[in-house]
N, CA, C and O of each residue as an XYZ file, in Angstrom:
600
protein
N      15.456     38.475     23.142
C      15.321     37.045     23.308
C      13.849     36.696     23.537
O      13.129     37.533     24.081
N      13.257     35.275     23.080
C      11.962     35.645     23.381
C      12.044     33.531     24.040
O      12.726     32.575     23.671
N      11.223     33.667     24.841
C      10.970     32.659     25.683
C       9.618     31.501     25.535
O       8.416     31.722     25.685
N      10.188     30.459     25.253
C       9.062     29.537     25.211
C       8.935     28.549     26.023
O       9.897     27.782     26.062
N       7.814     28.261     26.865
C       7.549     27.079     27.362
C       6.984     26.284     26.472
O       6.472     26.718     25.440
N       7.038     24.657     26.890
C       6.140     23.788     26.129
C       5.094     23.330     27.161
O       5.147     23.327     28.390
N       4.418     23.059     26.566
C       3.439     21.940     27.539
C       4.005     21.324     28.222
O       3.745     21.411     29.422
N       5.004     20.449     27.776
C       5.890     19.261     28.397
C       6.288     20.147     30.214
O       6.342     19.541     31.284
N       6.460     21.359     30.050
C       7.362     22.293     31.341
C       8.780     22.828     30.306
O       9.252     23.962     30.398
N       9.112     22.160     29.702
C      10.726     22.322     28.939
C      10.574     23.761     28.254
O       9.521     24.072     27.697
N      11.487     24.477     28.309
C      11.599     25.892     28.067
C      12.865     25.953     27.143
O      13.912     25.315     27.255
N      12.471     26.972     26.113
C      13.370     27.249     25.204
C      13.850     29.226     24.885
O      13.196     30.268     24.856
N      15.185     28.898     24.721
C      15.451     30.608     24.181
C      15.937     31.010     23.133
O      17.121     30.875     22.823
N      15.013     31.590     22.419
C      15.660     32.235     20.631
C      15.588     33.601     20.658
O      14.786     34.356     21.208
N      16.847     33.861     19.770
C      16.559     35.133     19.322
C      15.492     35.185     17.901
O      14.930     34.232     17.363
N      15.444     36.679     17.517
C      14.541     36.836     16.687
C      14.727     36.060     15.216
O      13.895     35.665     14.398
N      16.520     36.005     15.249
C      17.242     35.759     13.818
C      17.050     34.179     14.188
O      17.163     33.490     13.174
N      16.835     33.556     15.161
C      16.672     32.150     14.864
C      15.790     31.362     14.570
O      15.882     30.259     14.033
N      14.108     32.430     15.238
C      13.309     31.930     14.981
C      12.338     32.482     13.594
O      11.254     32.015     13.246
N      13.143     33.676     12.913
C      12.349     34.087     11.654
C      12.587     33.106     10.680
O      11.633     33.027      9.906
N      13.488     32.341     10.430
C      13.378     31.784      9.137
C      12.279     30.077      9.374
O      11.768     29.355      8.518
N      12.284     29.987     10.683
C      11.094     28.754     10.392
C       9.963     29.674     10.245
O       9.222     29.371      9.310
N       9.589     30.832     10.985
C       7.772     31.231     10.649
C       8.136     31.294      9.359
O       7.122     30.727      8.953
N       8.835     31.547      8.220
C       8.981     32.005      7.102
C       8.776     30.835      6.320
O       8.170     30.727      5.254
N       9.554     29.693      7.214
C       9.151     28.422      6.057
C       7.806     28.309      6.235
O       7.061     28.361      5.256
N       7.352     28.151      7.416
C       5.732     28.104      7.928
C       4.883     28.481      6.841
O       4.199     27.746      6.130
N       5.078     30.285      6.789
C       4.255     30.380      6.147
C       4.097     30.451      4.790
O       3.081     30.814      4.198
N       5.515     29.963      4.145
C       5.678     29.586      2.950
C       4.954     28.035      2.485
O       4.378     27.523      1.526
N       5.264     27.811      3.410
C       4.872     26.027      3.024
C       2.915     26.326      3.732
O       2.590     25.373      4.440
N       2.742     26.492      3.712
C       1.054     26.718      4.319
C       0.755     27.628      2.762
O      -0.081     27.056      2.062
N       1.148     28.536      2.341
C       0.946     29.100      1.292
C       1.005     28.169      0.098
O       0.177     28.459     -0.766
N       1.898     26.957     -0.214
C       1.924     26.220     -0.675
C       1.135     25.028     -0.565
O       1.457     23.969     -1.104
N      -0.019     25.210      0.213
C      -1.072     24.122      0.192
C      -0.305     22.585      1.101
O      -0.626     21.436      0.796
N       0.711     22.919      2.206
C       1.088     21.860      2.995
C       0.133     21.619      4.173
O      -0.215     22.508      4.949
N      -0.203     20.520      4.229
C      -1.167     20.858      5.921
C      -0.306     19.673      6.618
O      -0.039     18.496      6.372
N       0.092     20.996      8.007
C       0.578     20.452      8.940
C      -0.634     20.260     10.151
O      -0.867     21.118     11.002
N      -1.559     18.566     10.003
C      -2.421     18.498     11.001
C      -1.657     18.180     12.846
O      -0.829     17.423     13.352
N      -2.660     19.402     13.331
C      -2.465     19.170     14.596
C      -3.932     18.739     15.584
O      -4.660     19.413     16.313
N      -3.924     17.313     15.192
C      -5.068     16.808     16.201
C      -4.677     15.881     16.156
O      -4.163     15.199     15.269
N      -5.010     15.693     17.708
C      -4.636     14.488     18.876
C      -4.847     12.981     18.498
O      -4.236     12.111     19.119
N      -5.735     12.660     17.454
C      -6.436     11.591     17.328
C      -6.461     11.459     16.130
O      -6.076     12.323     15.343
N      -7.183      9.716     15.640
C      -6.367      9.507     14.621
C      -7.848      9.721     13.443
O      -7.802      9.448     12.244
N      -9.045     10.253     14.163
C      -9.969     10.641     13.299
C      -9.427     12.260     12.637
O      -9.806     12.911     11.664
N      -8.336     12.510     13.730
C      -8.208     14.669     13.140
C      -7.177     14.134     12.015
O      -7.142     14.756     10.954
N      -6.365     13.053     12.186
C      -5.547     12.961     11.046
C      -6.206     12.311     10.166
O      -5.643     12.442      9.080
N      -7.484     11.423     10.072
C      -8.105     10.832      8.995
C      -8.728     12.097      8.087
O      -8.464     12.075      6.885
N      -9.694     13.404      8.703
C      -9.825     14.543      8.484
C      -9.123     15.370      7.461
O      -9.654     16.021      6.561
N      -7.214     15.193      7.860
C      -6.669     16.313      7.253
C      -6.298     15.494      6.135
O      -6.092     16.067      5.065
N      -6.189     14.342      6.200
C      -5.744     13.688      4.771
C      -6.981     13.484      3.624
O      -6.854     13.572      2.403
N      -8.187     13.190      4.372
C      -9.114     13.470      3.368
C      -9.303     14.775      2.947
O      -9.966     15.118      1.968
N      -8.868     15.294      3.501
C      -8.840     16.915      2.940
C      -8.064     17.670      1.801
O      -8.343     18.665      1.133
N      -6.724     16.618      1.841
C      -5.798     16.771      0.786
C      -6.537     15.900     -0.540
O      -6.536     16.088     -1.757
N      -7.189     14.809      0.400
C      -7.542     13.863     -0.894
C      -8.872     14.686     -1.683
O      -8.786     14.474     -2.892
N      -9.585     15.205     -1.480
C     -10.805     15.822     -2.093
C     -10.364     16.993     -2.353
O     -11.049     17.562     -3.203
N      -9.035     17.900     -1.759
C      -8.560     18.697     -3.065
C      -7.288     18.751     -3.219
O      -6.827     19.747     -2.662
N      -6.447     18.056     -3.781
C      -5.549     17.007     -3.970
C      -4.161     18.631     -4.445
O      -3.039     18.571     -3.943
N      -4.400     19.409     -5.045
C      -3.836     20.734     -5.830
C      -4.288     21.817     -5.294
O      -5.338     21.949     -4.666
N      -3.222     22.876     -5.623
C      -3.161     24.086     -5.094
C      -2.711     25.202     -6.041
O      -1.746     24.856     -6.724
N      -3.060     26.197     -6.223
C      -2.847     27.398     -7.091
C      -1.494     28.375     -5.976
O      -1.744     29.050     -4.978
N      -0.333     28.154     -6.508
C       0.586     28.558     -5.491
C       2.031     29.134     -6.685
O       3.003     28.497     -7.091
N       1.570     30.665     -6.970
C       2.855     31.111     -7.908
C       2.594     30.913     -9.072
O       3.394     30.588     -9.950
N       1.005     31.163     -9.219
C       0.324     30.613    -10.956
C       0.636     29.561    -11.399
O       0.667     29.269    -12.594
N       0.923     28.816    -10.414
C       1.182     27.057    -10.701
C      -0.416     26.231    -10.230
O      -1.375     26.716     -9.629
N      -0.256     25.107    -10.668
C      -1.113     24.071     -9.896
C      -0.217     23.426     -9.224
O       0.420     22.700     -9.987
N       0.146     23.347     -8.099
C       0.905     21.919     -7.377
C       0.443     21.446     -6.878
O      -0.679     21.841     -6.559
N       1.077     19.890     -6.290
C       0.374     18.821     -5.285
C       0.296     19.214     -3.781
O       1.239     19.517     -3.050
N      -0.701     19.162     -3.551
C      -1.240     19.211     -2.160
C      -0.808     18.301     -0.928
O      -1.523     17.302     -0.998
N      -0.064     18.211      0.034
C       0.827     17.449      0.972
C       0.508     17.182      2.308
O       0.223     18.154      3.008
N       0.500     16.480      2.621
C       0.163     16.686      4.249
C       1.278     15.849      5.081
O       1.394     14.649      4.830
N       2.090     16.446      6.051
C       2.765     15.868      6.848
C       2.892     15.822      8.491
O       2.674     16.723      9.301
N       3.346     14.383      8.719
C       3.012     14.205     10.251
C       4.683     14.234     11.111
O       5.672     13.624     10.705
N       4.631     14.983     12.177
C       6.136     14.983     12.436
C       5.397     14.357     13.937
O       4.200     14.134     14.124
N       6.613     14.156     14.955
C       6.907     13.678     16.646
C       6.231     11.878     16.253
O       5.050     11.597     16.458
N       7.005     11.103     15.821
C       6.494      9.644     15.703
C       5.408      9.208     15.142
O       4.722      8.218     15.396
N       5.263     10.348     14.046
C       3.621     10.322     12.892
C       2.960     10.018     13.656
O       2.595      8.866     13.890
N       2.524     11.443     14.470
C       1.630     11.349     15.631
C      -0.090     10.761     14.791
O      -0.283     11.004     13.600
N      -0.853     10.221     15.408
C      -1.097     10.720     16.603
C      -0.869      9.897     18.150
O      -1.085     10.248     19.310
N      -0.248      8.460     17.445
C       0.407      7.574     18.864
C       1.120      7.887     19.995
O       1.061      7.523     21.169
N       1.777      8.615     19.396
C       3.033      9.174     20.117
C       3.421     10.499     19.929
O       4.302     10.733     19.101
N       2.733     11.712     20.779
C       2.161     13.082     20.230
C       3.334     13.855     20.983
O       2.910     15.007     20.889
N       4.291     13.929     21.527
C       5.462     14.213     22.252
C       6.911     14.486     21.600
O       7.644     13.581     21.200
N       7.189     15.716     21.554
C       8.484     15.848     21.086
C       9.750     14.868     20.999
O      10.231     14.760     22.127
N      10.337     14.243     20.209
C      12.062     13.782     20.379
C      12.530     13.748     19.746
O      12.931     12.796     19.076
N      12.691     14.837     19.681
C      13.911     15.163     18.527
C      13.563     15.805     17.234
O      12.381     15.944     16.921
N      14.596     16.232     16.415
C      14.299     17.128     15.457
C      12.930     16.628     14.566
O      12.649     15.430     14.546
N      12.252     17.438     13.968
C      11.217     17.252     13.674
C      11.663     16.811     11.616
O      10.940     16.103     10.916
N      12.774     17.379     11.212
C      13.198     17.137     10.254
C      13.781     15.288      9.657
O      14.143     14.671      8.655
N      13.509     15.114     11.179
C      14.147     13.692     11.273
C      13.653     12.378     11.426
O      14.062     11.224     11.549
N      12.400     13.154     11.355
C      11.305     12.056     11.370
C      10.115     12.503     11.370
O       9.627     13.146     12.301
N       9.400     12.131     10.071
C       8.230     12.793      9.410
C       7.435     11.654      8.715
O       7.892     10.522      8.561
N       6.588     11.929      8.437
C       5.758     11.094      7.060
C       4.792     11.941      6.520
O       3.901     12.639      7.003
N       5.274     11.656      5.172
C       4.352     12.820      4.225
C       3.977     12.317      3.013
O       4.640     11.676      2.197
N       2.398     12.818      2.975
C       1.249     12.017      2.023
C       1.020     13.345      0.668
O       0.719     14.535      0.564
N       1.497     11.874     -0.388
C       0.566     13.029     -1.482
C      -0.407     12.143     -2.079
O      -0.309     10.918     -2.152
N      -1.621     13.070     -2.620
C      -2.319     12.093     -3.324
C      -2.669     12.463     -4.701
O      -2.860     13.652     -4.953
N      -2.755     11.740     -5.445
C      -2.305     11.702     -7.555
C      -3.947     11.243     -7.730
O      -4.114     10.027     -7.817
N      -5.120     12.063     -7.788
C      -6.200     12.062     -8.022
C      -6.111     11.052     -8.908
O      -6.413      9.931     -8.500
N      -5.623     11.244    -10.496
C      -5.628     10.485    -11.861
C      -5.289      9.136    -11.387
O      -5.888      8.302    -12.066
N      -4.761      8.757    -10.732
C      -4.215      7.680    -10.765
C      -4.661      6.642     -8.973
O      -4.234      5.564     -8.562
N      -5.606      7.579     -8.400
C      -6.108      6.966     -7.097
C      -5.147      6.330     -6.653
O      -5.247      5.163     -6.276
N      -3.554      7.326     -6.621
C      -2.417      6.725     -5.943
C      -2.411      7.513     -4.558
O      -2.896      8.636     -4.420
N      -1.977      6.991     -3.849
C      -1.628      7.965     -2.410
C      -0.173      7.475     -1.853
O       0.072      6.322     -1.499
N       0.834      8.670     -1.840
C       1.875      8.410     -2.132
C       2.776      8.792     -0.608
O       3.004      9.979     -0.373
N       3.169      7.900      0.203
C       3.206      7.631      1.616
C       4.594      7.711      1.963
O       5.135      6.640      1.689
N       5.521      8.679      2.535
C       7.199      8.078      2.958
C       7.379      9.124      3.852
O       6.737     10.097      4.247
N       8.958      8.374      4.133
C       9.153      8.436      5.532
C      10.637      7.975      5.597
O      11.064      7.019      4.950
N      11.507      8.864      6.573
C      13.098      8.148      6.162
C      12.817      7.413      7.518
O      13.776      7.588      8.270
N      12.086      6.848      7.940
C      12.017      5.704      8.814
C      11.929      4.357      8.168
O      10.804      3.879      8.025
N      13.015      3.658      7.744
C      13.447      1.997      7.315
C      12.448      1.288      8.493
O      12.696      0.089      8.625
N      11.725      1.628      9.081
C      10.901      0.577     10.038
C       9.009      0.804      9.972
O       8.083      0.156     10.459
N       9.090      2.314      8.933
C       7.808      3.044      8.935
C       6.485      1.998      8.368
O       6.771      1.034      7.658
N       5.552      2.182      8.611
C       4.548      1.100      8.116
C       3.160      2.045      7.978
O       2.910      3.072      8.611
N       2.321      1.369      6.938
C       1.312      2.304      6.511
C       0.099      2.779      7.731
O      -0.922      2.091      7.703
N       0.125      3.359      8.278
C      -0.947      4.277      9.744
C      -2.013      2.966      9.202
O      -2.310      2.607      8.063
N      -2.425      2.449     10.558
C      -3.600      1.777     11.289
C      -4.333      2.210     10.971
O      -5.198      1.561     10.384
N      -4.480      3.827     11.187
C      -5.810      4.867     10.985
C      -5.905      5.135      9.127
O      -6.901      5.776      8.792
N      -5.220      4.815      8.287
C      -5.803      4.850      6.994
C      -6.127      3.767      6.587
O      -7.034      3.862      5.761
N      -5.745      2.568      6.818
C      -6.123      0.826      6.285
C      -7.690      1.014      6.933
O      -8.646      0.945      6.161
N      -7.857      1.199      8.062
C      -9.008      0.706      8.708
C     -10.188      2.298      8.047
O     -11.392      2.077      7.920
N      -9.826      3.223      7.830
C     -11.094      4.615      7.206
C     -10.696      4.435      5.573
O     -11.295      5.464      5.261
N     -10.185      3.972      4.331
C     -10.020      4.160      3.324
C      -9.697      2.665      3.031
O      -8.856      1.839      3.386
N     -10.982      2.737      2.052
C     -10.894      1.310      1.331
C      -9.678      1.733     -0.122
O      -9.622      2.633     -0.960
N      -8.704      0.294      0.268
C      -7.591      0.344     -0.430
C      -7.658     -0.885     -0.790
O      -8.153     -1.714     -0.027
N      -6.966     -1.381     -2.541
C      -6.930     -2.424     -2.928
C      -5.493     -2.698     -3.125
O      -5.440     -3.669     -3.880
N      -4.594     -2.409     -2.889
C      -2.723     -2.478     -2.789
C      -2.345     -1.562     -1.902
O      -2.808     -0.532     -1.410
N      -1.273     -2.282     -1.820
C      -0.062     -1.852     -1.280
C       0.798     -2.196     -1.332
O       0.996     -3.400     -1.170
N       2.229     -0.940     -1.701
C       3.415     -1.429     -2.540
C       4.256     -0.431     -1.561
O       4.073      0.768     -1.351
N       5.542     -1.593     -0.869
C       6.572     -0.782     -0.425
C       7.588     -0.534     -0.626
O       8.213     -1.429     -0.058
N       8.598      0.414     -1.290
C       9.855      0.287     -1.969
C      10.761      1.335     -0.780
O      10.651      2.438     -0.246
N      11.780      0.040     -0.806
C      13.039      0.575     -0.004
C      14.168      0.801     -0.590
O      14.848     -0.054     -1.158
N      14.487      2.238     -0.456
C      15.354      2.915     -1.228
C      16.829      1.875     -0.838
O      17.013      1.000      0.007
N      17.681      2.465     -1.886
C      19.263      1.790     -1.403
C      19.448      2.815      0.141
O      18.977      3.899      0.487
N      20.448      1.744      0.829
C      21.140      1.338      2.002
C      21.497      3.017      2.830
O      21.467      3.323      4.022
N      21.880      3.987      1.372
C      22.688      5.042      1.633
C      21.486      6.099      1.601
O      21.536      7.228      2.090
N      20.682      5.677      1.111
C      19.343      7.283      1.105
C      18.306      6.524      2.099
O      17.777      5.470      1.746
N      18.084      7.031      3.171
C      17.123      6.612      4.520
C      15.801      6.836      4.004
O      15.256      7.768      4.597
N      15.147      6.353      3.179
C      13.703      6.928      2.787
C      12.875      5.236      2.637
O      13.267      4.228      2.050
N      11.910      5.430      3.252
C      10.752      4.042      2.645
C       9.452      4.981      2.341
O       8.864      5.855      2.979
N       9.307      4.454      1.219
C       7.558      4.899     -0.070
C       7.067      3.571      0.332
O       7.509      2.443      0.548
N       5.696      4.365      0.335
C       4.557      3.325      0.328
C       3.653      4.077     -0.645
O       3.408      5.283     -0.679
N       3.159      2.965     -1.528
C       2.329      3.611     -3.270
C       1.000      2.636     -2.472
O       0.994      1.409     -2.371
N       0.069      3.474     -2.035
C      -1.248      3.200     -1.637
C      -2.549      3.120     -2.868
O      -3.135      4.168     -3.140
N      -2.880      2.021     -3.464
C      -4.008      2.113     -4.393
C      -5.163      2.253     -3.347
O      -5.360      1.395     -2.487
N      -5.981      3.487     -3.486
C      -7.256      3.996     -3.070
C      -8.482      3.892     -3.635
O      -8.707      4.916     -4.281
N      -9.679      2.857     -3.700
C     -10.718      2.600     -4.221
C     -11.208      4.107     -4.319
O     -11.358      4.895     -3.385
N     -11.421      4.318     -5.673
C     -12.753      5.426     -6.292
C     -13.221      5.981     -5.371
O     -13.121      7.189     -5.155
N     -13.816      5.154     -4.678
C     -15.615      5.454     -4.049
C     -14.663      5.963     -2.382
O     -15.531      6.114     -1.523
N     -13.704      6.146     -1.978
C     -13.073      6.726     -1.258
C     -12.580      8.317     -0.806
O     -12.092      8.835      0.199
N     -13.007      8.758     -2.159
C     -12.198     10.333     -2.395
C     -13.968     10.674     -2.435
O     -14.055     11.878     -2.192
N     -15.100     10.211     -2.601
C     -16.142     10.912     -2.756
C     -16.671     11.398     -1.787
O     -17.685     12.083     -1.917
């Protein structure tokens, strides 16, 4: 059994078989060019997304794929505190170089585009499409001025 505290004080117990298949997604999805940013503030998340944005693709299985970045615990960095499954509330950015799209969702029906990218990335649209009633997902299609990714 192996034992974890959190910061919070809250303590957790897994066995080995429960906790191998997340390091496995871990380090599958990190191998796959996902960045899961962990900084406090909303300049470390301005950071990791420009980071996806200036290299947008990844060489992963003699493929090129899209490069991702996702924010889990209340698309920190507002609200940087565990509640609840992390599968259950996320927001995850891709960005489509060709097309200076930046492609924003979230199965949060209440989600709205981060404070911290309107105010560091000059953007000329924004388009929000809400899926039907029965699939919990809201996209946000972010047009990103040129002179932004340089």
């Amino acid at each position: 059994m192996y034992f974890i505290t959190w910061s919070t004080g809250e303590e957790e117990v897994h066995s080995k078989g429960e906790l191998l298949p997340g390091i496995q997604e871990v380090d599958t999805l990190r191998a796959a060019g996902i960045v899961y940013p962990r900084g406090k503030s909303d300049e470390d998340q301005y950071q990791a997304l420009r980071s996806v944005m200036t290299q947008p693709t990844y060489r992963f299985a003699g493929m090129v794929v899209p490069r991702a970045m996702v924010l889990t615990c209340n698309f920190a960095p507002d609200e940087y505190e565990y509640s609840g499954r992390f599968d259950d509330e996320y927001m995850g950015f891709v960005y489509d170089p060709e097309k200076n799209l930046l492609d924003i969702s979230s199965p949060d029906p209440d989600a709205e585009v981060p404070d911290w990218i309107m105010e560091r990335i000059p953007v000329s649209a924004v388009m929000r499409i809400d899926q039907a009633p029965d699939r919990k997902k809201t996209t946000f299609i972010v047009k990103v001025e040129p002179e932004a990714v340089q």
